[in-house]
GUNU-409843 format. One record per residue (C-alpha): residue in one letter; residue number from 1; x, y, z. Coordinates in pm, 1 decimal, padded with zeros to 6 digits. Example, Ala and Ser with C-alpha at 12.3 -4.5 7.8 and 13.67 -1.06 7.14 Angstrom:
2
(A,1,(01230.0,-00450.0,00780.0))
(S,2,(01367.0,-00106.0,00714.0))
END
This chain:
373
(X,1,(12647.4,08395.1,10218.5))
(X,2,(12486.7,08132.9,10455.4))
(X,3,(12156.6,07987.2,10336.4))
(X,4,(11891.4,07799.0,10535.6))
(X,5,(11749.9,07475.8,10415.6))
(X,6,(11374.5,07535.5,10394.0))
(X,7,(11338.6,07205.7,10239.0))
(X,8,(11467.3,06965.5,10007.7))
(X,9,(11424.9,07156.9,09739.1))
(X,10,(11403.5,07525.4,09886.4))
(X,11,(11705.9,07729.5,10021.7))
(X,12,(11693.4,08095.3,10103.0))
(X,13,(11911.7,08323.3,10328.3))
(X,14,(11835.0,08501.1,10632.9))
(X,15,(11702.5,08863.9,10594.7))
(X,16,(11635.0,09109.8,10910.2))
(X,17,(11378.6,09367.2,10976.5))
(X,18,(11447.8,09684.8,11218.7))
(X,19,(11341.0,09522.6,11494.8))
(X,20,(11636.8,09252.7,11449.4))
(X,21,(11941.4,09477.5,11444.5))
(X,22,(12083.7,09739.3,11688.1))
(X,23,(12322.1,10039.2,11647.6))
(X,24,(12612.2,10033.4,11805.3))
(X,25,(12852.5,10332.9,11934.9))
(X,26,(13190.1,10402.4,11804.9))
(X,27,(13488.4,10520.5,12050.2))
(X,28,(13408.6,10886.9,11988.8))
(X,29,(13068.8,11048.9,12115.8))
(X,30,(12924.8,11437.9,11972.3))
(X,31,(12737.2,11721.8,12108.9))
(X,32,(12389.0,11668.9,11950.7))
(X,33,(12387.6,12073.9,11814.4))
(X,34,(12690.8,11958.7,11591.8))
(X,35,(12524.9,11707.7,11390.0))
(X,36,(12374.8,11724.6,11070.6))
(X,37,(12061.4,11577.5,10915.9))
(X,38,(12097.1,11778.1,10607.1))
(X,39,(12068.1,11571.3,10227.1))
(X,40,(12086.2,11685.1,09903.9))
(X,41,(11916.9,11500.3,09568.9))
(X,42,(12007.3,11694.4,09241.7))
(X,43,(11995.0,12054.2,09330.1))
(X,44,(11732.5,12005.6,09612.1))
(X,45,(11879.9,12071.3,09908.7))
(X,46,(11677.6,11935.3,10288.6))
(X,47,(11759.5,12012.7,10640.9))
(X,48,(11583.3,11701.3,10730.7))
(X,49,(11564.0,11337.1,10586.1))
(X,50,(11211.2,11298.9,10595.3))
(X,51,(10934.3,11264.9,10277.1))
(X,52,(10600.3,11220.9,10347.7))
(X,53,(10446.5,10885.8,10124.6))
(X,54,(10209.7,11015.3,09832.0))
(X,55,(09880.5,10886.4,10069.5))
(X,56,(09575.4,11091.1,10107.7))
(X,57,(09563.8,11002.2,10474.7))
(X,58,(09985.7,11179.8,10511.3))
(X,59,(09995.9,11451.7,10196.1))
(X,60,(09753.7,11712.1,10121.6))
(X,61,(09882.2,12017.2,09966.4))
(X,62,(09873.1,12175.0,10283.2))
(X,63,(10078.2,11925.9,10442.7))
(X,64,(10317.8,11922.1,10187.2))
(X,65,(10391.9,12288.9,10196.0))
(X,66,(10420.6,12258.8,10586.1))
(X,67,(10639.0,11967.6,10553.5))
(X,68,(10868.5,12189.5,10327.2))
(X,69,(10910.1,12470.4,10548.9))
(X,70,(10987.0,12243.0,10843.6))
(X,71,(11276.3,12125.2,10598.9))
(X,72,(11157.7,11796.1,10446.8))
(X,73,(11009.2,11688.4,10112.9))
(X,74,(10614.8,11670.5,10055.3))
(X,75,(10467.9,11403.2,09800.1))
(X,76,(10186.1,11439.0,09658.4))
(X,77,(09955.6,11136.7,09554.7))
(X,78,(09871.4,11274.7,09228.0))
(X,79,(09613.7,10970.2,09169.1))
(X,80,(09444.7,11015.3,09504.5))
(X,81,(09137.7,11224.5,09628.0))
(X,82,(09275.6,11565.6,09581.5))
(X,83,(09329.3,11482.6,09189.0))
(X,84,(08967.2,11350.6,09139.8))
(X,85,(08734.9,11611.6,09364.5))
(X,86,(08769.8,11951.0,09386.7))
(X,87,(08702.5,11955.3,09745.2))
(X,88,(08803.0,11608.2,09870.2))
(X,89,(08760.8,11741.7,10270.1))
(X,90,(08380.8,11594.9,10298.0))
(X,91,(08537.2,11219.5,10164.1))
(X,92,(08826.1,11236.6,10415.0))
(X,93,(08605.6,11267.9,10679.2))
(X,94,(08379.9,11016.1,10531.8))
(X,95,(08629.3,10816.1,10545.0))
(X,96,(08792.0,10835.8,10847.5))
(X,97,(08379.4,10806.3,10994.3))
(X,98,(08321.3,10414.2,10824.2))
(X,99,(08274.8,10145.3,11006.9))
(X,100,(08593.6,09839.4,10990.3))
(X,101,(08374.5,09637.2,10738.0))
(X,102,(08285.9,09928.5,10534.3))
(X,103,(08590.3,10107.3,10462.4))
(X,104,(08720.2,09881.1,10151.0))
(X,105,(08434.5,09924.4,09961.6))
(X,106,(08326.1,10247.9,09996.3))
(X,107,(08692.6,10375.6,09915.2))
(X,108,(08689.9,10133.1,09602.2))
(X,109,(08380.3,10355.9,09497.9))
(X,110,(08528.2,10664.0,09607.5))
(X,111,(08841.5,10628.8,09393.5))
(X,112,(08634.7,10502.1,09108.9))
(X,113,(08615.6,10876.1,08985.6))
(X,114,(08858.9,10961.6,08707.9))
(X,115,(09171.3,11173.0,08764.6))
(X,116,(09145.7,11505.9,08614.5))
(X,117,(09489.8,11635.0,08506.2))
(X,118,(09372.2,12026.0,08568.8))
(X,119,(09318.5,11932.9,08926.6))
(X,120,(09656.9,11774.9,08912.6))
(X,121,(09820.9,12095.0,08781.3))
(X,122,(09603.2,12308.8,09002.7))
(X,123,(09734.7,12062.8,09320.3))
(X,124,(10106.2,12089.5,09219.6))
(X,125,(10066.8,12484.8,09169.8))
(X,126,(09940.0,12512.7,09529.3))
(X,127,(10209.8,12363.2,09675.5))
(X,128,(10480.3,12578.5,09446.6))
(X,129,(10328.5,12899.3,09477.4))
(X,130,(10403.4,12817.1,09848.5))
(X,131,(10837.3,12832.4,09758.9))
(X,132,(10925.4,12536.9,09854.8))
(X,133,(11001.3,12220.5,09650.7))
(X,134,(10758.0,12013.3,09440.3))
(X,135,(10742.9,11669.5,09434.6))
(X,136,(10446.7,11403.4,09299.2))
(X,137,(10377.7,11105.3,09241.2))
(X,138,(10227.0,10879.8,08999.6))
(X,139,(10200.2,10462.4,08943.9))
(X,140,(10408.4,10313.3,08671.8))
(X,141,(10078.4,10237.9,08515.8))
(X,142,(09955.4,10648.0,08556.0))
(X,143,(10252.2,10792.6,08410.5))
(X,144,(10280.2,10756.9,08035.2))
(X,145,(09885.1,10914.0,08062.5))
(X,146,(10002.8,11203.7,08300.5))
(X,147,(10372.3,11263.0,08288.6))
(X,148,(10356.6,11583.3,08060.0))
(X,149,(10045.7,11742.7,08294.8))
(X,150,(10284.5,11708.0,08592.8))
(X,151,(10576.4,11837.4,08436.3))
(X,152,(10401.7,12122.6,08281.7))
(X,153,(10285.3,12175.0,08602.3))
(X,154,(10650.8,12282.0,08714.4))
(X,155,(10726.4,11951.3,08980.9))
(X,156,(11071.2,11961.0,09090.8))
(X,157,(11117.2,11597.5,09192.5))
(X,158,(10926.7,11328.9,09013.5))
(X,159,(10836.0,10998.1,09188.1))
(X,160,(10699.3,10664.2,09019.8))
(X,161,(10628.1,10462.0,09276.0))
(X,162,(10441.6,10135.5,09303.9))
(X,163,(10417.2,09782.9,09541.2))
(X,164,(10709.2,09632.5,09254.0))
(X,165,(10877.3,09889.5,09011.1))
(X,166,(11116.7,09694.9,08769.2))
(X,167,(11300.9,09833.2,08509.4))
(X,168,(11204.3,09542.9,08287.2))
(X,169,(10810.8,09497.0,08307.7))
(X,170,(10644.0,09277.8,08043.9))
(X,171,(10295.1,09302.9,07970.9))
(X,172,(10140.6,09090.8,07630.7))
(X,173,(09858.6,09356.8,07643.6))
(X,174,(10033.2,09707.2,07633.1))
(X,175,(10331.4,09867.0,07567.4))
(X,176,(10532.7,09855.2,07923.2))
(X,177,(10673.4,10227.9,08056.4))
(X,178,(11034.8,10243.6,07898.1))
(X,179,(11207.7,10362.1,08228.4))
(X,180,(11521.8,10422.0,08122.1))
(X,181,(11375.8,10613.7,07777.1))
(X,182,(11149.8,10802.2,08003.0))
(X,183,(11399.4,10899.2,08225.5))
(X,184,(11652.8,11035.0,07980.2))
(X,185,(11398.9,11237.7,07801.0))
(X,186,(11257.5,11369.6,08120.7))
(X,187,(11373.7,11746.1,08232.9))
(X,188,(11337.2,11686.6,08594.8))
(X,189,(11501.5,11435.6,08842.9))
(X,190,(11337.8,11116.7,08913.2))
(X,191,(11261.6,10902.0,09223.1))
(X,192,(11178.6,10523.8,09135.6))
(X,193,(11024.2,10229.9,09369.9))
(X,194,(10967.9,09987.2,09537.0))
(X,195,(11258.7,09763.1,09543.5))
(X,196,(11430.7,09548.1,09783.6))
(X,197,(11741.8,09356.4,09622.1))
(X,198,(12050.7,09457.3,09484.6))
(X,199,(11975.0,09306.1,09149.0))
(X,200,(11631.6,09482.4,09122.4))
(X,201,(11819.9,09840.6,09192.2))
(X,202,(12112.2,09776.5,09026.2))
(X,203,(11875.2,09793.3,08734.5))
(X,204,(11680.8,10090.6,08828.9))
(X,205,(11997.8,10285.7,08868.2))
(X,206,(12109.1,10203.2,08533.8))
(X,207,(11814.9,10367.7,08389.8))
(X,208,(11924.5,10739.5,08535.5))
(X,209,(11690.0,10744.9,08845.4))
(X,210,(11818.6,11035.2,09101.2))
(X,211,(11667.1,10797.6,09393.6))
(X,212,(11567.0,10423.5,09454.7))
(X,213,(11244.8,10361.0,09693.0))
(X,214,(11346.1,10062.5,09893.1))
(X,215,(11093.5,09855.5,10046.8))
(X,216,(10708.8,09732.2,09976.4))
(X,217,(10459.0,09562.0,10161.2))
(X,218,(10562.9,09680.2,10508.5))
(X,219,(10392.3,09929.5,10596.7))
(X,220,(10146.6,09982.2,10872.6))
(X,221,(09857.5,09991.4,10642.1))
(X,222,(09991.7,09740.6,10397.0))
(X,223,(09876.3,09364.9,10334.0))
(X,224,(10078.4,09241.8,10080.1))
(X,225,(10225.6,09033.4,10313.2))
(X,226,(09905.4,08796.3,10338.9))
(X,227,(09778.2,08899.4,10012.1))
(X,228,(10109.0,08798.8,09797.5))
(X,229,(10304.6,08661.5,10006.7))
(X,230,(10566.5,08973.7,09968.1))
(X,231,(10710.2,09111.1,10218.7))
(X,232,(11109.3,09215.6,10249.5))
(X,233,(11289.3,09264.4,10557.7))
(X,234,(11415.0,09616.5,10584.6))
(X,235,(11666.9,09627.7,10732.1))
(X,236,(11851.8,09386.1,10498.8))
(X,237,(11673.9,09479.1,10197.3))
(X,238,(11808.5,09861.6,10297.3))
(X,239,(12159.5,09716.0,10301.1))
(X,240,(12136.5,09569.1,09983.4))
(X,241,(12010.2,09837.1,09792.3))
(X,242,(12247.9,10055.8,09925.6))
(X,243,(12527.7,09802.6,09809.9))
(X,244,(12359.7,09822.6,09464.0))
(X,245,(12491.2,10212.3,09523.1))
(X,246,(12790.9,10174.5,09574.3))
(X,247,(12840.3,09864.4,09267.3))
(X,248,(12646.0,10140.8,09053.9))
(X,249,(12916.8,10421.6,09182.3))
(X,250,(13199.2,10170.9,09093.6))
(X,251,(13001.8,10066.5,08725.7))
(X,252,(12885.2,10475.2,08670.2))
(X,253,(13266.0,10612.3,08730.3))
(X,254,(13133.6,10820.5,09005.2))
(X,255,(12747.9,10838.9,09000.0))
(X,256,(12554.3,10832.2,09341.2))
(X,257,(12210.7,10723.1,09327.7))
(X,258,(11998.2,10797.2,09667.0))
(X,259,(11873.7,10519.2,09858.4))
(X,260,(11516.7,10615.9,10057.6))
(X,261,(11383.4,10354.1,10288.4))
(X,262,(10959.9,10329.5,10166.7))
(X,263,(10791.4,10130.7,10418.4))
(X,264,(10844.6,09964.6,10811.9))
(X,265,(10997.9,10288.7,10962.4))
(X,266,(10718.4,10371.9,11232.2))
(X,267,(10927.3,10533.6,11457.3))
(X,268,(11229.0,10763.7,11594.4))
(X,269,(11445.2,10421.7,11588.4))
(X,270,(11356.9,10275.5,11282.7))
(X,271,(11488.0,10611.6,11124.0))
(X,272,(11799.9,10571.5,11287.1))
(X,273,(11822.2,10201.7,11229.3))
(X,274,(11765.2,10289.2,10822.0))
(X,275,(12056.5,10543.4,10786.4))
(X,276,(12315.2,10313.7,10928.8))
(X,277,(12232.7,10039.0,10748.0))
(X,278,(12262.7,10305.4,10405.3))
(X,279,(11995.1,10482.6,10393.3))
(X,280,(12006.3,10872.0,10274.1))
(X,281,(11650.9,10945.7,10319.4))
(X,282,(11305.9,10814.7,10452.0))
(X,283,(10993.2,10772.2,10357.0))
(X,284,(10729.3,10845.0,10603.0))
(X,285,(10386.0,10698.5,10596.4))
(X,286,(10183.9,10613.3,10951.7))
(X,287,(10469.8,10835.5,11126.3))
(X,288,(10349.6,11173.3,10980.4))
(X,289,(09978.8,11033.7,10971.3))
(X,290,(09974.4,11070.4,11343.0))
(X,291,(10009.8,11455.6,11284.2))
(X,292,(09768.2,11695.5,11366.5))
(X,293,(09702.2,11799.8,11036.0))
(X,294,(09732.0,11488.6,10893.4))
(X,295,(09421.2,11451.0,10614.7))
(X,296,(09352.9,11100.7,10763.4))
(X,297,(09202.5,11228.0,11104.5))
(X,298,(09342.2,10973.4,11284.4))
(X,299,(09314.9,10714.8,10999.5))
(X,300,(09606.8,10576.5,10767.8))
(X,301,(09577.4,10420.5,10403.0))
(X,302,(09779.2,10394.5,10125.2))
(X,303,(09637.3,10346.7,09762.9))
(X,304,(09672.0,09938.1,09783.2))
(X,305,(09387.6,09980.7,10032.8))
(X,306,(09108.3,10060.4,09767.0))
(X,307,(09263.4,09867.7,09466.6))
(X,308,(08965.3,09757.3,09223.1))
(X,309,(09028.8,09420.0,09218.9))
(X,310,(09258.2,09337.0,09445.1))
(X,311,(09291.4,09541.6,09759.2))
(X,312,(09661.6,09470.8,09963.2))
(X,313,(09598.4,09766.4,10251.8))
(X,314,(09358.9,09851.3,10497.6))
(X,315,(09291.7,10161.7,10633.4))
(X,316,(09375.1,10173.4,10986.6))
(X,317,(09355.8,10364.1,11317.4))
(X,318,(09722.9,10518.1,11394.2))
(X,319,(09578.8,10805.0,11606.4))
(X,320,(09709.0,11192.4,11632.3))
(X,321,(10028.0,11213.5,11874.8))
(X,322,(10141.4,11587.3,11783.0))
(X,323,(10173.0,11877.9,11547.3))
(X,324,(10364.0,11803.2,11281.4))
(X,325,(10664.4,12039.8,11389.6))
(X,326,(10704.8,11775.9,11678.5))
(X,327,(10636.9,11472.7,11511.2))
(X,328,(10972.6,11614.3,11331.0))
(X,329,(11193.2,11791.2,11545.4))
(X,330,(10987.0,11795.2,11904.4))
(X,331,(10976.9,11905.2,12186.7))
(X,332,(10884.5,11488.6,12224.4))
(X,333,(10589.0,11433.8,12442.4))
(X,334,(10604.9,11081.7,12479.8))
(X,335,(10889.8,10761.8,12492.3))
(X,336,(10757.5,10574.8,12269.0))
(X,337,(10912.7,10726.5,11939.0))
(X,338,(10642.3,10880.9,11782.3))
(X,339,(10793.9,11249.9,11880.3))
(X,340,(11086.8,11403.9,11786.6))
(X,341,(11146.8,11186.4,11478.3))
(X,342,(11448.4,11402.6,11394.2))
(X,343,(11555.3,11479.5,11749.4))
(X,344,(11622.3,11110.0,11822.9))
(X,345,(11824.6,11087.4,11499.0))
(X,346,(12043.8,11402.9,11633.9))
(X,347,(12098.9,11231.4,11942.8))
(X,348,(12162.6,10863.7,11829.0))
(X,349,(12393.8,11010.7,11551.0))
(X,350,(12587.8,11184.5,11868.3))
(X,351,(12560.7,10890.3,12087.4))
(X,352,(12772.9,10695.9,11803.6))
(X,353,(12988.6,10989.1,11720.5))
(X,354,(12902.1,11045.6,11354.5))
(X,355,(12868.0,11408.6,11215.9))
(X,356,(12653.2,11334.6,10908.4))
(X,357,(12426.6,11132.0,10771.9))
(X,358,(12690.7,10976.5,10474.1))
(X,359,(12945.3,10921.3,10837.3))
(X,360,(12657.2,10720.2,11005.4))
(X,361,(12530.1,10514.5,10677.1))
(X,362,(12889.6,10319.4,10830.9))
(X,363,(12778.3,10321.1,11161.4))
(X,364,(12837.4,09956.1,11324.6))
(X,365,(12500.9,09743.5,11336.2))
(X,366,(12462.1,09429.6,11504.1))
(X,367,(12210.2,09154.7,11524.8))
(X,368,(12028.3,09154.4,11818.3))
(X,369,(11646.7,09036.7,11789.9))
(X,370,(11416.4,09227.4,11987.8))
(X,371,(11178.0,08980.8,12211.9))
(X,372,(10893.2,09192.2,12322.1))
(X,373,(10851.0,09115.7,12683.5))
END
């Protein structure tokens, strides 16, 4: 693979974001009503490939339960608000009410509380009693204190998610979360992230994980960018992951491991630009925060936002474009891809010809940088 010369002593190759590659059609073109969007992880089974990101400002348990029945996959944040207050509503509209140069610090106090695990039972019960699927999530650090609380609690899909989740952390002060011991011993599928190379999800598939999160520090309300200097391209870091599927398929003697893009997809196009370059699934952060019901009011943050001593988000205005029903599946009120998330995917996936979403993960892409005019 070609490599740039960054200096003397530096090379590195040439990644791409969304914004840098195109879809192109194939010779055969589909009535948008016979297209699927349907994906399956374990024994769950979704009409649409859509999870909301564990963020107060995207997932309540209200949201997640709507979510469900419009065919997607809820997420729970099971270290945010609703896990420390028993009525968080008052702080959510605190926050969304701060001024710019207040909003760090007063969330750093506000998450300051403990967690309480009966609130995180009581949260994932909510959500269940509802009949559709469970899902939360906890931090690598969070989940050797609250794993058995959220299993207990009857989850169906169990995420870990953080900014980096390796396989093998090292830590001199405590004992590192055994993934791959965890995961065997757990009862219920798991969903592990952020990564963004091949090497990095080669060896989260090797511990078990149902699903790989690709992607961190590119999202709308992420700085981890400036902060750390981290920041993968999607689209390229999608492509590799998803060639770390199909090495693990190879390695596994049959094994498929689902690859869910965490992180730069905004809008209708950046959905369809994830699936065909291998995507199964997306993660959905400022996209679903524009929704009416969204907790944030108008607001989006992620938990980086209000770290103690380090903060690498910011909470930020995305405004409210629709309902949720058509944020997902329309009718689309606007052009600008912010509608009709799932509409647009229909379409583009008839546009190239491809049936399902496995037939358009080998959709042609090309490079074509967009140049904002």
């Amino acid at each position: 693979m070609a490599e740039i010369e960054i200096g003397r002593g530096k090379r590195a190759r040439r990644t791409y974001s969304f914004d840098d590659v195109a879809v192109v059609p194939s010779r055969r073109t589909r009535d948008p009503e016979d297209v699927s969007t349907s994906w399956q992880i374990d024994a769950y089974q979704f009409e649409v490939p859509v999870l909301s990101a564990p963020m107060d400002s995207v997932t309540s348990p209200a949201t997640a339960v709507a979510l469900g029945r419009l065919g997607g996959l809820g997420v729970l944040d099971l270290e945010g608000l609703w896990t420390r207050y028993a009525d968080p509503e008052p702080l959510l509209e605190e926050i969304a009410s701060l001024a710019d140069g207040d909003a760090t610090r007063r969330m750093q106090e506000l998450y300051s509380r403990d967690i309480d695990p009966d609130l995180v039972a009581q949260r994932l019960r909510e959500v269940r009693e509802a009949g559709v699927t469970v899902a939360g999530a906890l931090s690598p650090q969070r989940t050797q204190q609250l794993w058995k609380t959220v299993v207990d609690a009857g989850v169906d899909l169990f995420v870990i998610r953080g900014t980096t989740v390796s396989a093998e952390h090292v830590s001199s002060r405590s004992e590192p979360l055994n993934l791959k011991r965890f995961i065997y011993e757990l009862d219920v599928p798991v969903v592990v992230g952020g990564a963004a190379s091949h090497t990095a999800a080669l060896h989260l598939m090797r511990t078990g994980a149902a699903g790989v999160l690709v992607g961190f520090g590119g999202g709308a309300a992420s700085t981890t960018r400036t902060t750390l200097g981290i920041h993968p391209p999607m689209a390229s870091a999608v492509a590799d992951v998803a060639g770390a599927r199909r090495d693990y398929l190879d390695e596994s003697g049959g094994r498929y491991v689902h690859v869910i893009a965490d992180g730069g997809v905004g809008r209708s196009g950046d959905l369809v630009k994830a699936i065909a370059c291998g995507a199964d699934a997306v993660m959905l952060g400022a996209a679903l925060a524009r929704a009416e019901e969204a907790p944030g009011r108008g607001w989006h943050w992620g938990p980086e936002a209000h770290h103690s001593e380090l903060p690498r988000g910011e909470r930020v205005r995305v405004g409210t474009a629709a309902p949720l029903a058509e944020i997902l599946s329309g009718p689309g009120r606007t052009a600008d891809g912010t509608t009709n998330l799932v509409g647009a995917l229909r379409r583009a996936m008839a546009t190239t010809g491809y049936s399902d979403l496995k037939e358009m993960q080998r959709c042609e892409v090309v490079v074509s940088p967009y140049q904002p005019g």
